[in-house]
C-alpha positions in Angstrom: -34.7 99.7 -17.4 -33.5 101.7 -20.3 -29.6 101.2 -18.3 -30.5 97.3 -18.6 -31.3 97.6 -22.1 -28.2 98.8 -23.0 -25.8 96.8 -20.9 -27.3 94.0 -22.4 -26.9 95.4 -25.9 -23.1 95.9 -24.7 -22.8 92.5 -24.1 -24.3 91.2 -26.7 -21.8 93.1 -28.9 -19.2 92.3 -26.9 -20.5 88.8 -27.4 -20.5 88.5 -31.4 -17.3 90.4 -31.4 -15.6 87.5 -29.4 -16.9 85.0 -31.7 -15.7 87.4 -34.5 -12.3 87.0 -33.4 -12.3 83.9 -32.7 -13.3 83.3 -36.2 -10.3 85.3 -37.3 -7.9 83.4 -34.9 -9.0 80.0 -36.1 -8.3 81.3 -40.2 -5.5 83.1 -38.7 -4.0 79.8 -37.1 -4.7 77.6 -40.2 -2.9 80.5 -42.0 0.0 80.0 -39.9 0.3 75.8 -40.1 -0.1 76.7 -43.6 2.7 79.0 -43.9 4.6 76.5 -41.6 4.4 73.8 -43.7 5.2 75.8 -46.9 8.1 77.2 -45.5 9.3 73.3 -44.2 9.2 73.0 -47.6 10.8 75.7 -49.0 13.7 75.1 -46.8 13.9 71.3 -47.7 14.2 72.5 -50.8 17.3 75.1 -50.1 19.1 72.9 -48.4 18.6 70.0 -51.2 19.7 72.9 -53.6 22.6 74.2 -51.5 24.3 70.4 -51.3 23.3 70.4 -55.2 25.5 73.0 -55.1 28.4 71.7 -52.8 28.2 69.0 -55.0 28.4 70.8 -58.4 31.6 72.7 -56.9 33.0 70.0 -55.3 32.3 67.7 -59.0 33.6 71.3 -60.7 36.9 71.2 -58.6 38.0 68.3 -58.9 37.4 68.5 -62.7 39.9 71.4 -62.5 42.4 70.1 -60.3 42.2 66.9 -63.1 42.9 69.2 -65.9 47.0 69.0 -67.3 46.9 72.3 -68.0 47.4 75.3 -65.9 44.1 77.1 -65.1 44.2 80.1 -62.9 40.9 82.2 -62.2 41.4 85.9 -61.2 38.8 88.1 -59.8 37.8 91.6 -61.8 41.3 93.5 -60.0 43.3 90.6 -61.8 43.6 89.3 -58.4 44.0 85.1 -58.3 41.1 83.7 -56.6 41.5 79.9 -57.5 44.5 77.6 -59.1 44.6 74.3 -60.6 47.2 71.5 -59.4 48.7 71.8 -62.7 49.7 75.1 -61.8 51.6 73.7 -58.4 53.1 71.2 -60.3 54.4 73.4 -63.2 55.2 76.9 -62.2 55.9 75.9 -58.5 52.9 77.8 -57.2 51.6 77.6 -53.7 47.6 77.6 -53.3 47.9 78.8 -49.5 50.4 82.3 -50.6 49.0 82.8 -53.8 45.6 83.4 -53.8 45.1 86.9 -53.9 48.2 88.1 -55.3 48.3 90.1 -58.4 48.7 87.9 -61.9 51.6 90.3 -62.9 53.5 89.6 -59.4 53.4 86.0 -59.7 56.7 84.6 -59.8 57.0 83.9 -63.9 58.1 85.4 -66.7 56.4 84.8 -70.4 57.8 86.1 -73.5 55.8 86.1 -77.1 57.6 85.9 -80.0 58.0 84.9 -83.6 57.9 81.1 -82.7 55.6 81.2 -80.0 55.0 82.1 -76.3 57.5 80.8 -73.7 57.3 80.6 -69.9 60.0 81.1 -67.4 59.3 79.9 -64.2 61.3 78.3 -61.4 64.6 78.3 -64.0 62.5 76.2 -66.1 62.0 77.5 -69.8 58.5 75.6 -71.6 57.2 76.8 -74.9 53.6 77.3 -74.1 49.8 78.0 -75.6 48.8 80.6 -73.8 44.8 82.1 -73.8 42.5 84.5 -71.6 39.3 84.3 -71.3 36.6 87.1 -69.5 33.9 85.8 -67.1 31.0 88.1 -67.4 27.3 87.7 -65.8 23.9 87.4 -67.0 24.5 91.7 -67.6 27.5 91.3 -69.6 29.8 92.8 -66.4 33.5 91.4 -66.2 33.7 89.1 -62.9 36.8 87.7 -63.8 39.6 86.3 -66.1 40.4 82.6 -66.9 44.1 82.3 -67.6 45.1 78.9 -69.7 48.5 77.4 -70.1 49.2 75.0 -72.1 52.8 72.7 -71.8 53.9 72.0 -75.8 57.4 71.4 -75.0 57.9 68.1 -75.1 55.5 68.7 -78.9 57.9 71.3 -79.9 60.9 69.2 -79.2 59.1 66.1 -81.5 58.9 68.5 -84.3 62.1 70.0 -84.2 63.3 66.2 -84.1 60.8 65.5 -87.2 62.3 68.5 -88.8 65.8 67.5 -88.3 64.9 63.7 -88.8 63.5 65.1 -92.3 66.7 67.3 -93.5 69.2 64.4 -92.5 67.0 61.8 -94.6 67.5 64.3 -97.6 71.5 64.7 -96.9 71.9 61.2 -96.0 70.8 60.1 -99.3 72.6 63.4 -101.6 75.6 62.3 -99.2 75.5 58.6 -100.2 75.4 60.1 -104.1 78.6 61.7 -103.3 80.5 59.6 -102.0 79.7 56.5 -105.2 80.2 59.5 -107.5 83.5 60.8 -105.8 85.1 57.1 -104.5 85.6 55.6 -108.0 88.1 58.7 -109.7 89.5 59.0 -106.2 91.0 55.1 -106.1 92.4 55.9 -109.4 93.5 58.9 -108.1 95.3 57.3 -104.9 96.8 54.4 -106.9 98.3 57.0 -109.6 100.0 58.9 -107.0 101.0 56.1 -105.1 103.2 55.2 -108.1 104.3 58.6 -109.0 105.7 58.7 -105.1 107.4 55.5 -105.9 108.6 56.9 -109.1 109.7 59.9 -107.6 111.6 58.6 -104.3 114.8 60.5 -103.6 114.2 63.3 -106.0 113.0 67.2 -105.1 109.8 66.4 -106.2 109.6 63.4 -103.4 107.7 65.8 -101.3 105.2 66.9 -103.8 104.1 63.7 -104.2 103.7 62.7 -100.7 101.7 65.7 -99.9 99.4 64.5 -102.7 98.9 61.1 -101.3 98.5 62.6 -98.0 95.6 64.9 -99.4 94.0 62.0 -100.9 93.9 60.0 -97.8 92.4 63.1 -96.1 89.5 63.0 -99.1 89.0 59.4 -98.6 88.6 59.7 -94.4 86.2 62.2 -95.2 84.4 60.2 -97.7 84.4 57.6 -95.1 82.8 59.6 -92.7 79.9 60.8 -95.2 79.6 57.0 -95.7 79.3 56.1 -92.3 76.4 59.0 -91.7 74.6 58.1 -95.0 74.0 53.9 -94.3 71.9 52.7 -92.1 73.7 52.1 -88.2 73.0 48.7 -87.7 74.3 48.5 -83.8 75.1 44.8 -82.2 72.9 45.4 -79.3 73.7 43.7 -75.8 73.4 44.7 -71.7 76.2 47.2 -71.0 77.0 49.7 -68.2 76.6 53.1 -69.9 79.4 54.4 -67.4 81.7 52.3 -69.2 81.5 53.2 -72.7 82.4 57.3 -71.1 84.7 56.1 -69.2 86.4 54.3 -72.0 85.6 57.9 -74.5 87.7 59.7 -71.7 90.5 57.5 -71.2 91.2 57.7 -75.1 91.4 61.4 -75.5 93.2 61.7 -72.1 96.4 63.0 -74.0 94.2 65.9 -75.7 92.5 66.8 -72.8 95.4 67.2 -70.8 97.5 69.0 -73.0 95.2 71.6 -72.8 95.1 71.8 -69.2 91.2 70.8 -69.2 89.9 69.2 -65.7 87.3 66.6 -65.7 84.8 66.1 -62.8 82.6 63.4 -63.1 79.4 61.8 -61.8 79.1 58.3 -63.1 76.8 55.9 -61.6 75.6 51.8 -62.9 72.8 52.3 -65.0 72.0 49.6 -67.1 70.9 50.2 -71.3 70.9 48.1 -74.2 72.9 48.6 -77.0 76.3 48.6 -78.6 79.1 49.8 -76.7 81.7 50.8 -79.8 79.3 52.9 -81.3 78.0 54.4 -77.8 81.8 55.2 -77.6 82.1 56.8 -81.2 79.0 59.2 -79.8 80.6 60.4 -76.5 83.8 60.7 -78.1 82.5 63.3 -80.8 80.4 65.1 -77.8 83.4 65.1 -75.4 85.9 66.1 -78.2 83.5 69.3 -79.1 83.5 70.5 -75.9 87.3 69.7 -75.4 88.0 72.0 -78.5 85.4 74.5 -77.7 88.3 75.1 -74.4 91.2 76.0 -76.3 92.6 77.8 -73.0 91.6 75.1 -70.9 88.8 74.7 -67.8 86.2 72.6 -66.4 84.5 69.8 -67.9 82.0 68.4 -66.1 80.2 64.3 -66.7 76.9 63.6 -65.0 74.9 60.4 -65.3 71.2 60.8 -64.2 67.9 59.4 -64.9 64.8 60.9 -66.8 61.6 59.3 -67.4 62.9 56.0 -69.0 65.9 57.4 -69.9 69.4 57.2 -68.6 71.2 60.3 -69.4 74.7 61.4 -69.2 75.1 65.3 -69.4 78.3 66.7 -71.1 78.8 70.7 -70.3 81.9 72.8 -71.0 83.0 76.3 -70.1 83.4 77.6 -73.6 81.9 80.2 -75.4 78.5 78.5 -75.6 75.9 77.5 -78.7 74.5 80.9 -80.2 70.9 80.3 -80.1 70.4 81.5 -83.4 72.3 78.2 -84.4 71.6 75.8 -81.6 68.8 73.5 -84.4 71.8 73.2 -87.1 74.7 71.5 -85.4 73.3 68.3 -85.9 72.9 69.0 -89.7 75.9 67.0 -91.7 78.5 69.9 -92.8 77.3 72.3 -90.5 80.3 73.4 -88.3 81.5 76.3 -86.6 85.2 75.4 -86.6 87.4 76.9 -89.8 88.7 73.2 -90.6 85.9 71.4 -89.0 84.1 68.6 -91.5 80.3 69.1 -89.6 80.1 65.3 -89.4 81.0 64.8 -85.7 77.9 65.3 -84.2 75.9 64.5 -87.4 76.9 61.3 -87.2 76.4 60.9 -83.1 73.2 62.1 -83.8 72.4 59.5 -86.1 74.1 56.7 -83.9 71.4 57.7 -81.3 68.7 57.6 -83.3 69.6 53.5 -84.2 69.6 53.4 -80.0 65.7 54.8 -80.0 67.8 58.0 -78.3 68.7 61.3 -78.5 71.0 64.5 -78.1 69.8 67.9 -76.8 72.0 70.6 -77.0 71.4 73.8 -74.6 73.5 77.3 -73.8 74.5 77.3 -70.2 73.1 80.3 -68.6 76.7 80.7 -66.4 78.3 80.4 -70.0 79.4 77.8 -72.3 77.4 74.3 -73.6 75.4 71.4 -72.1 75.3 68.0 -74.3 72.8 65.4 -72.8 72.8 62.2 -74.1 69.7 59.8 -74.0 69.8 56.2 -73.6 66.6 54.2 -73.2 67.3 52.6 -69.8 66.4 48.8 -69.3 64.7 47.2 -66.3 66.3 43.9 -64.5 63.8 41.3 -66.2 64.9 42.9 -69.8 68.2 42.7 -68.1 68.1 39.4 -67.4 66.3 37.6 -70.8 69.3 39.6 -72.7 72.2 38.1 -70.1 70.5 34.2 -71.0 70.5 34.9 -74.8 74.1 36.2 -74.8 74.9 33.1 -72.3 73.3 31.1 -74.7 74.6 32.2 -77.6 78.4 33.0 -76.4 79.1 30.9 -72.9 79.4 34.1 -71.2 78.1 36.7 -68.8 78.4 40.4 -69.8 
């Protein structure tokens, strides 16, 4: 009996611990749907936050690659982790070779000086803003470096041109004082050795008088020339072929440039600009006869016509000495000239001719040695082409 008691009291533990557990496994089970269901949820929520995420980066990126100016991100070794397309398009670099090279083996050089920072790239030369930023977490650690370049060349140029613009408003006027304070003596000057020449024909003093005259002619043609820079160029505007008016420059100082043994190779081709063709001529003359004397011994002078931006250009180099860069902003300035006899008018003048044409000269020191004069001519599209051919037609009978 007593062996029956306690099976039974076995059992009837065994019993209340069953249902015991089963009471846990039921709490157990909701635990588990419940941690199911939380953790559907918590992953719904990662993956809404990771394509948050693509889509911030993705948004970031192309914000970036939008940006004109260079960006390049390097990692905490300087290392390049990320360019912008600025950066392809302006210092030539390649997103698939670059990343992970070095900053300071990157193929471009930048110099800092007095007037600024400058970039080499490519045998491109840009005057530059140039910043670095660090990149530091929420602990204040360096991650990285954001390197920022900015292209001001074309800004440095319009301020130089300002600059210049500026200086020849202020000699163009003290020039046009000159030459009304200068012209009247001078005609009395001329007509009183004119008749003392007379006067003295056939004596030893014939010569004397002559040289006089000549001097004064000499005065005047410079006078002339101040006079031409100071007033306003007023140019007859009309469709011509830009080749022309060098080809015509060249023909006239033919004699010069062969007597000093000078060869000419030329690229001309049939661009189309609007303006006046004599004083076009007058400008390519003054450019073509600098470089011509800046040969004394002879050598190559090379005539290329291109395009740039709305431009048609025609680019003008010689194998002399070169521009000293020191001086490179002044030869456009009116008696600034690095000949012993030279006036400093020449290119004055060809400047300001360009400037009634809504162009420009740029002047640059060839690397190979000697000078590169580009000329630029506001190019005209066939519709402006063809309104200007009706109006001369209408106004003349003829086609240009």
């Amino acid at each position: 009996m007593e062996q029956v008691s306690k099976l039974n009291e076995a059992f009837q533990n065994f019993t209340e611990a069953s249902k015991s557990l089963e009471t846990y496994y039921d709490k157990l089970s909701e635990r588990v749907q419940y941690l199911t269901h939380e953790l559907e949820k918590k992953n719904e929520q990662l993956n809404e936050a990771i394509l948050e995420v693509g889509e911030s980066k993705d948004y970031l990126q192309t914000v970036l690659q939008s940006i004109g100016e260079v960006i390049i991100v390097l990692d905490h070794e300087e290392k390049i982790t990320m360019i912008n397309k600025a950066a392809e398009d302006l210092i030539g670099l390649d997103p698939a070779t670059v990343r992970g090279t070095h900053f300071n083996d990157v193929d471009m050089e930048i110099e800092t000086g007095k007037s600024g920072s400058q970039l080499m790239a490519h045998g491109k030369k840009l005057d530059i803003i140039l910043s670095r930023s660090e990149v530091n977490d929420s602990e204040g650690t360096t991650r990285g470096y954001v390197v920022l370049i900015k292209d001001i060349t074309r800004i440095k140029d319009l301020e130089k041109q300002h600059e210049r613009n500026q200086r020849l408003i202020s000699m163009g006027e003290m020039a046009a004082t000159i030459v009304h304070e200068i012209r009247s003596p001078l005609c009395s000057i001329e007509l009183f050795s004119n008749m003392l020449s007379k006067d003295l024909e056939g004596t030893n003093h014939s010569d004397m008088a002559n040289g006089i005259s000549t001097g004064i002619k000499s005065l005047n043609n410079i006078l002339t020339n101040m006079l031409f820079f100071a007033k306003p160029q007023r140019p007859s505007f009309i469709s011509i072929r830009l080749s022309d008016s060098v080809s015509e420059s060249l023909n006239m100082l033919a004699p010069l440039i062969d007597v000093r043994g000078i060869k000419i190779a030329s690229t001309l081709s049939d661009k189309t600009v609007n303006g006046d063709i004599e004083l076009l001529k007058q400008v390519f003359m003054n450019v073509i006869l600098n470089a011509v004397q800046a040969m004394p011994g002879g050598g190559n002078l090379s005539i290329n016509m291109g395009k740039d931006g709305d431009y048609a250009t025609v680019a003008i180099s010689d194998e002399g000495e070169g521009i000293k860069t020191e001086i490179i902003e002044k030869i456009f300035d009116p008696f600034f000239s690095t000949k012993d006899k030279g006036t400093g008018l020449g290119l004055a003048i060809a400047h300001k001719i360009m400037q009634s044409h809504e162009g420009f000269i740029k002047a640059n020191r060839n690397e190979t040695g000697g000078s590169t004069f580009c000329v630029y001519v506001p190019e005209i599209n066939n519709e402006i082409n063809e309104e200007i051919q009706e109006k001369i037609y209408e106004e003349t009978g003829k086609i240009t």
